[in-house]
C-alpha positions as CSV (number, residue, x, y, z in Angstrom):
1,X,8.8,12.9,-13.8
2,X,10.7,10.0,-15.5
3,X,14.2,10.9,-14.4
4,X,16.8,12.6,-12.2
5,X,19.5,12.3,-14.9
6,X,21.1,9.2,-14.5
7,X,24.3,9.9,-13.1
8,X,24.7,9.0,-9.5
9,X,23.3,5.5,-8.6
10,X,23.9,1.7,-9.2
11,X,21.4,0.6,-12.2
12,X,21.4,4.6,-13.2
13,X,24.7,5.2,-12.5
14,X,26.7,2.8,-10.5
15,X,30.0,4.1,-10.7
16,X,29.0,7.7,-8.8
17,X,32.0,7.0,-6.2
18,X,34.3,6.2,-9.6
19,X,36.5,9.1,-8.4
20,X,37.1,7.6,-4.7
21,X,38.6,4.3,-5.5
22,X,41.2,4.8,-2.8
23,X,38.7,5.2,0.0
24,X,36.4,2.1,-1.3
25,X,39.6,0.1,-0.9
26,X,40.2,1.1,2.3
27,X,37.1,0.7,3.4
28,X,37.5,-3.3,1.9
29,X,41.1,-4.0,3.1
30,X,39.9,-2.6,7.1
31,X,36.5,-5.2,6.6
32,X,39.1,-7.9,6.0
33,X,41.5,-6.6,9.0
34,X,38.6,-6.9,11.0
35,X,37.5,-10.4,9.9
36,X,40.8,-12.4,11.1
37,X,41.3,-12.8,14.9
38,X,39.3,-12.7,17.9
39,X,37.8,-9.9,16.9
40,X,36.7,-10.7,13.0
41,X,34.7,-13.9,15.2
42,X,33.0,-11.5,17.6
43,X,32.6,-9.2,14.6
44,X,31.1,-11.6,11.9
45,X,28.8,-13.2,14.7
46,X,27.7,-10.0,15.5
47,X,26.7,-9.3,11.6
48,X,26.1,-12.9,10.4
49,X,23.4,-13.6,13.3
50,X,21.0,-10.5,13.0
51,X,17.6,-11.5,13.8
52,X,15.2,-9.7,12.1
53,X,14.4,-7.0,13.7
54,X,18.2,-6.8,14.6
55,X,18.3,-4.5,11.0
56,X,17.3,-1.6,13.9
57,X,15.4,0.5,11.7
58,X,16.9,3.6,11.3
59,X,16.2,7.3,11.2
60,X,12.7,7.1,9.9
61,X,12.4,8.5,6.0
62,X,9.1,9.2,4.4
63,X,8.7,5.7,2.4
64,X,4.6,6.7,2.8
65,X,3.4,5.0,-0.8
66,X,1.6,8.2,-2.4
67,X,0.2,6.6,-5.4
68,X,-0.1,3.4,-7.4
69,X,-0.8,3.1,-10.7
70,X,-0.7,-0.3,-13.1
71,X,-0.2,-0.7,-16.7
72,X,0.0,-4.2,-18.9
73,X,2.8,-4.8,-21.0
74,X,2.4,-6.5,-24.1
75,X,1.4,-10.9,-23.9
76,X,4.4,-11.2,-26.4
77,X,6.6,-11.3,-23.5
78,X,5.9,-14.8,-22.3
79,X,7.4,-15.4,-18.8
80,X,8.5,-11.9,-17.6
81,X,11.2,-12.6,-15.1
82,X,13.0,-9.0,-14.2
83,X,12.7,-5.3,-15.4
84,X,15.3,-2.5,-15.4
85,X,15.0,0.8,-16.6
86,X,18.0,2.2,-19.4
87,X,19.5,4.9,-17.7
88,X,20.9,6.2,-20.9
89,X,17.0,7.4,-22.1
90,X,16.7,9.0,-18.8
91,X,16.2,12.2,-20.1
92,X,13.3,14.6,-20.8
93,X,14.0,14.5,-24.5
94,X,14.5,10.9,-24.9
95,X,11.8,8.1,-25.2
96,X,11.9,6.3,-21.6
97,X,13.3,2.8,-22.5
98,X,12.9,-0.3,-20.3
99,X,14.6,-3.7,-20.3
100,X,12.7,-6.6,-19.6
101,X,13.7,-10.5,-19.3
102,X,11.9,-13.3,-20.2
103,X,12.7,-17.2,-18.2
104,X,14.8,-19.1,-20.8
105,X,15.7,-22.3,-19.2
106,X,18.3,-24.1,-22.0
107,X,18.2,-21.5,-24.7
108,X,19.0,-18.3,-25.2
109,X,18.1,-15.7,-22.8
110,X,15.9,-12.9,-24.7
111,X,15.3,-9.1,-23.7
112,X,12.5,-7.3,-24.4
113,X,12.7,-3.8,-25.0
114,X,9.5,-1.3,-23.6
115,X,8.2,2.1,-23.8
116,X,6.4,3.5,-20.2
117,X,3.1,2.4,-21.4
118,X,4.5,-1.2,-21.7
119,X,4.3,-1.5,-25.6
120,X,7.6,-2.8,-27.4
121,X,10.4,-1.1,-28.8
122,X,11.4,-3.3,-31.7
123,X,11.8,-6.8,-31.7
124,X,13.4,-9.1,-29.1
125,X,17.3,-9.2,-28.4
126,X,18.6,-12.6,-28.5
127,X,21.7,-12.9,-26.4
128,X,24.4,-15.2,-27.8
129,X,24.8,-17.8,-24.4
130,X,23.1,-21.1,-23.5
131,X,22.0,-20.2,-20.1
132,X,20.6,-22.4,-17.5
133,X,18.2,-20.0,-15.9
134,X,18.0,-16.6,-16.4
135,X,17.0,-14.4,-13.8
136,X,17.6,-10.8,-12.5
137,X,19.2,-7.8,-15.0
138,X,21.0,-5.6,-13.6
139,X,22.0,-1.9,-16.1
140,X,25.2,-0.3,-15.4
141,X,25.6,3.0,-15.7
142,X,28.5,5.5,-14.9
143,X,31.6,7.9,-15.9
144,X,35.1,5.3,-15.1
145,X,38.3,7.1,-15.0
146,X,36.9,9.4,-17.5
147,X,34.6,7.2,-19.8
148,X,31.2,6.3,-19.9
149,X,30.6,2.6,-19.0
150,X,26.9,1.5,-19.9
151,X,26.2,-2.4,-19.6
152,X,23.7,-5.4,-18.7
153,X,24.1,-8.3,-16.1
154,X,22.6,-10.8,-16.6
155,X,22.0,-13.5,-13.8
156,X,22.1,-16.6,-14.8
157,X,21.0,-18.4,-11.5
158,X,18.2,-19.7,-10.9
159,X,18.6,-23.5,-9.1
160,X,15.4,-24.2,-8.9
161,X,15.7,-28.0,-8.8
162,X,19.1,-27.9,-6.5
163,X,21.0,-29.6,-9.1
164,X,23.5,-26.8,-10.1
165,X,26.8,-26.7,-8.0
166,X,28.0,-23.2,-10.8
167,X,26.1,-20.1,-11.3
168,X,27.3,-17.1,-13.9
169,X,26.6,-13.7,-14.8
170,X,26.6,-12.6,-18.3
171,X,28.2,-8.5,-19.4
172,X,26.4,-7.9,-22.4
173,X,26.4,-3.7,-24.1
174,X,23.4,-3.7,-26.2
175,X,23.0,-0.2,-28.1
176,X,19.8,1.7,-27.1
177,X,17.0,0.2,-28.9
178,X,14.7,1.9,-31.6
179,X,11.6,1.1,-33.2
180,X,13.6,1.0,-36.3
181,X,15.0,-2.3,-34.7
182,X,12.1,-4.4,-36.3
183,X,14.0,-7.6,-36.8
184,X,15.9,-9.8,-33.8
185,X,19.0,-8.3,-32.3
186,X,21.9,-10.5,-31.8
187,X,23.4,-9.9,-28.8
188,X,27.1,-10.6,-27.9
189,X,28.2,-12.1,-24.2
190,X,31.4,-9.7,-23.9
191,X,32.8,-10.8,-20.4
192,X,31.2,-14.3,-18.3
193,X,31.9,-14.7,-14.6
194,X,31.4,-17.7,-13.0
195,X,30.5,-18.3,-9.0
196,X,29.3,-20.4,-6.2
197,X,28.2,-20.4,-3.1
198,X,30.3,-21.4,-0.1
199,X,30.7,-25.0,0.4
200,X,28.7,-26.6,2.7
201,X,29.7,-28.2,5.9
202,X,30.6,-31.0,6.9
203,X,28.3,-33.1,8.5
204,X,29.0,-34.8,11.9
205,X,28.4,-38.5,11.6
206,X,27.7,-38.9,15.4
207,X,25.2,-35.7,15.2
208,X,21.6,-36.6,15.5
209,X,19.7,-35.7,11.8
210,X,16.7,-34.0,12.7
211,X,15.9,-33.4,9.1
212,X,17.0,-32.7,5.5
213,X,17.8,-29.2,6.4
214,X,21.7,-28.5,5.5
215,X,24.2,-26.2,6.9
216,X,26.6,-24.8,5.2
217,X,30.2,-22.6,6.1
218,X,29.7,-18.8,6.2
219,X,33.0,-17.0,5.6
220,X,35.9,-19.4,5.8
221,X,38.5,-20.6,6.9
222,X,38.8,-17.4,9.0
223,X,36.0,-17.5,11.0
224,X,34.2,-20.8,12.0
225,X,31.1,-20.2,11.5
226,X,28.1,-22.0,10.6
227,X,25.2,-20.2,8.9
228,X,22.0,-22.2,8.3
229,X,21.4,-22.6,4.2
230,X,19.3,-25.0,2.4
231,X,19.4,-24.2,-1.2
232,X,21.7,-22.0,-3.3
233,X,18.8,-20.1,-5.8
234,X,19.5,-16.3,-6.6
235,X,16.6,-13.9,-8.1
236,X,18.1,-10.4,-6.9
237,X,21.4,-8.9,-7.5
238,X,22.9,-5.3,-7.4
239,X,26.0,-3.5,-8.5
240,X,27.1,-1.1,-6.6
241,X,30.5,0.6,-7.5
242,X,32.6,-2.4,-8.6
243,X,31.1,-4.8,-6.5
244,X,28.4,-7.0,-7.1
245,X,26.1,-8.7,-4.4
246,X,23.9,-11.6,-4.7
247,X,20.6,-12.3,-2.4
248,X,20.1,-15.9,-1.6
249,X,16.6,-17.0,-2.8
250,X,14.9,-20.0,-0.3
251,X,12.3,-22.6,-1.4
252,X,12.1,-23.4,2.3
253,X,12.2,-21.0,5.9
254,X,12.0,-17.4,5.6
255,X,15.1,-15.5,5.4
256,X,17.4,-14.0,2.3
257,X,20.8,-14.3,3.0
258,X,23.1,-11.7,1.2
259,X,26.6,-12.6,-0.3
260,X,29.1,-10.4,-1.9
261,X,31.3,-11.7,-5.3
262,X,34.7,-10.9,-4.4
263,X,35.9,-9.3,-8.2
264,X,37.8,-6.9,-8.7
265,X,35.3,-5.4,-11.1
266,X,32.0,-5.7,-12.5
267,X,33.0,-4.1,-16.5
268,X,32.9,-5.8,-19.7
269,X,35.7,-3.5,-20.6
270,X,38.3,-4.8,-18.4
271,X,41.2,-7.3,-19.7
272,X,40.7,-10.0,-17.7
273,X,37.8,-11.1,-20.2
274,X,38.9,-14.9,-20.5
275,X,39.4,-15.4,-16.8
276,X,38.1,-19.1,-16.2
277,X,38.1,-18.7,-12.2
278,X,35.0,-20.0,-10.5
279,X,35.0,-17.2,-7.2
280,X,33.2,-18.8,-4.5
281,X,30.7,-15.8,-3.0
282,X,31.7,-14.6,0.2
283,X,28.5,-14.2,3.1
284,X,27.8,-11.0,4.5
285,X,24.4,-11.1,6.2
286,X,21.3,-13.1,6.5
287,X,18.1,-11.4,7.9
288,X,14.3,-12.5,8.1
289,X,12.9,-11.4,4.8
290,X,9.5,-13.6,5.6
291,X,9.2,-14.6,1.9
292,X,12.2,-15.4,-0.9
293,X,13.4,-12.1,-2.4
294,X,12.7,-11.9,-6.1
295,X,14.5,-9.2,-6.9
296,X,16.4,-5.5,-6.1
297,X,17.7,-2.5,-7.4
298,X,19.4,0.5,-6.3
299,X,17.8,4.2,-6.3
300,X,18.6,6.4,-9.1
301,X,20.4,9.3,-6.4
302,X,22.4,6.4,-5.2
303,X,20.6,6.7,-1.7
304,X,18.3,3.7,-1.3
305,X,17.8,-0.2,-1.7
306,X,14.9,-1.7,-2.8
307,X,14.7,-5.0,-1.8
308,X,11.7,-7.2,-3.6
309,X,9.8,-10.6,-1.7
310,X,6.8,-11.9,-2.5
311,X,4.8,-10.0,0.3
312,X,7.4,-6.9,1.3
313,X,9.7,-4.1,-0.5
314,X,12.0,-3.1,2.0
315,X,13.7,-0.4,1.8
316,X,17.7,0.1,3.1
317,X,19.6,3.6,3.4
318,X,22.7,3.2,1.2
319,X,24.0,6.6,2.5
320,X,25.5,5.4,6.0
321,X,29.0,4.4,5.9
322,X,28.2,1.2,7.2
323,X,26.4,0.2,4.0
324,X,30.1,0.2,2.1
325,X,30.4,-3.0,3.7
326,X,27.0,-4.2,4.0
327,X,24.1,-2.7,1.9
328,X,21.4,-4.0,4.3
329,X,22.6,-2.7,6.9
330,X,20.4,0.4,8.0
331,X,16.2,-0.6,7.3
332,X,14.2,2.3,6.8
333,X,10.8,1.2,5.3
334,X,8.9,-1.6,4.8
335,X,6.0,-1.7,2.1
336,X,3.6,-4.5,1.3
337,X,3.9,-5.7,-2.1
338,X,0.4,-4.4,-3.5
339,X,-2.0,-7.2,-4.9
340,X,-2.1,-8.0,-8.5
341,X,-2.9,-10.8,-10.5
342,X,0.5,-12.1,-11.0
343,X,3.8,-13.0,-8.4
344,X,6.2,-9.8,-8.1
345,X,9.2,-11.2,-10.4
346,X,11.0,-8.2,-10.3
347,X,11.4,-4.6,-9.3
348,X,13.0,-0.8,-10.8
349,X,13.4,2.7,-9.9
350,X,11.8,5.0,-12.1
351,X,13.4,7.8,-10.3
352,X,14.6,8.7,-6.9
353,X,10.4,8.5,-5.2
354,X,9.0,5.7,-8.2
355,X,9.8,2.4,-8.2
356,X,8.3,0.0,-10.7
357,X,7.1,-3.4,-9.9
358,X,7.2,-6.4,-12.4
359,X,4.8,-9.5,-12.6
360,X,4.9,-12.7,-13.6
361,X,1.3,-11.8,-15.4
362,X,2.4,-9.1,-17.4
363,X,1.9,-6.1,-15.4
364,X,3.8,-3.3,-14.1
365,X,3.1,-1.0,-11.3
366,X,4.6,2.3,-10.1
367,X,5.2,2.9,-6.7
368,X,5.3,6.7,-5.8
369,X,6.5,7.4,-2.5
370,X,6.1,10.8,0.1
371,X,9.9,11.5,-0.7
């Protein structure tokens, strides 16, 4: 069971709520009423200072793990840094194709195309960008005002060494790979959009520094706010309709702090393909994660968020209104990242019960859960 047809989820099918454009926006414009004013303060306090085990867990779901089961892919992927599954071979009679990154810091970021048993599909796809550090890919696919729309993000964020003030995401529409593909694919960047995070606050010269530990502005300049960030390092991101969040990744503490891009759309087939704006991320939430989060991806029914650390999947209901506005907003399971030889770099779903789990050494693991 490799599939559910890839039609109504965010990696498998993002656009499923293509047809209700009007209600997403209404949904948007009353977050935004709600964020001016007296009330937007008591409003974003109340969401930007959730504890940890303020995500109230909700209705319990059956996120039991049923079975494990781990494969190798093949050592000519050298740095494995985030898996996806093509939710255009999501079908009984199609050979099961999954995209897997490799860490380019410099150079060109390369994808790796893989069969369910882990072996290569051709030869590498060599996308035409100098990146800075790739991490997450994120595959796109869904019916838009009466087209098919498939595409790869590409995250191009990793800050590991705090020196990088710009991060970007990279649309790229590769074909679905063959093993007739034996020589390197040359793969064109067909929209770029650049971000960064909020800018940090001011310090108070007369305030006492207790340590290097930075705070930066959450939303602003309508509420003021400050939320405690140290570092600006981003190894998950989902698509989810049109919109595109990003999970803050921390060297130091132990929370994930989630930020939304604030585009129009996420489509390399839009016009605005030259559009030079830097859009600053806008916060929505930052919980205890206990470990940085490494990756994410949507369920392929649309209903579920898997959301990767080092130690913990947890798992968020996407079928509550609230998570329109805020995707981690209803917790329903929490699963220990099962031990392997490598760091988790990267998760999947296989279908709406399997996820797949990525490692830095070369393995991948299916998750089946009770439902």
């Amino acid at each position: 069971d490799l599939g559910e047809g890839g039609s109504s989820a965010t990696r498998c099918s993002c656009g499923r709520h293509d047809e209700s454009d009007g209600n997403r926006q209404l949904l948007w414009s009353l977050g935004h009423k709600f964020s001016s004013g007296a009330s937007g303060l008591a409003l974003a306090t109340m969401v930007a200072f959730s504890a940890p085990d303020a995500l109230a867990e909700a209705t319990r779901q059956d996120t039991s793990v049923v079975e494990t089961q781990t494969t190798t892919i093949s050592e000519e992927i050298k740095g494995p840094a985030s898996v996806v599954k093509d939710c255009r071979t999501d079908s009984p009679d199609l050979q099961t194709v999954y995209w897997v990154s490799s860490r380019s810091v410099g150079q060109n970021p390369t994808l790796y195309a893989i069969d369910k048993d882990g072996k290569i599909i051709g030869d590498e796809y060599q996308v035409q960008t100098r990146n800075v550090g790739q991490e997450e890919i994120v595959f796109v696919h869904r019916q838009r005002k009466g087209k098919k729309e498939d595409f790869i993000v590409l995250a191009d964020t990793s800050n590991k060494f705090k020196n990088r003030d710009q991060l970007a995401i990279y649309e790229i529409a590769p074909s679905v790979p063959t093993a007739a593909d034996d020589q390197r694919t040359k793969v064109d960047v067909e929209r770029e959009i650049d971000f960064e995070f909020p800018t940090a606050a001011q310090e108070d010269p007369r305030s006492e520094k207790s340590s290097s530990y930075t705070i930066p502005v959450g939303p602003t300049p309508k509420v003021s706010i400050q939320y405690p960030q140290e570092d600006y390092d981003t190894a998950a991101i989902i698509v989810i309709d049109d919109t595109l969040w990003a999970f803050s990744k921390r060297s130091l503490g132990s929370s994930t702090a989630l930020y939304r891009l604030p585009v129009d759309t996420i489509s390399p087939y839009v016009r605005e393909k030259d559009d030079k704006t830097t859009h600053t991320l806008e916060f929505v939430q930052e919980f205890g994660s206990g470990a940085p989060a490494c990756g994410a991806d949507v369920s392929t029914d649309g209903t579920r968020l898997a959301l990767l650390t080092r130690e913990t999947i947890f798992l968020f209901d996407l079928t509550v209104p609230e998570a329109k506005l805020n995707p981690i907003s209803s917790l329903i399971g929490r699963i220990p990242v099962p031990k392997s030889a490598g760091l988790p770099v990267g998760i999947t779903w296989d279908d709406k019960q399997t996820m797949i789990l990525l490692t830095d050494a070369n393995e991948l693991t299916r998750i089946r859960l009770g439902a």
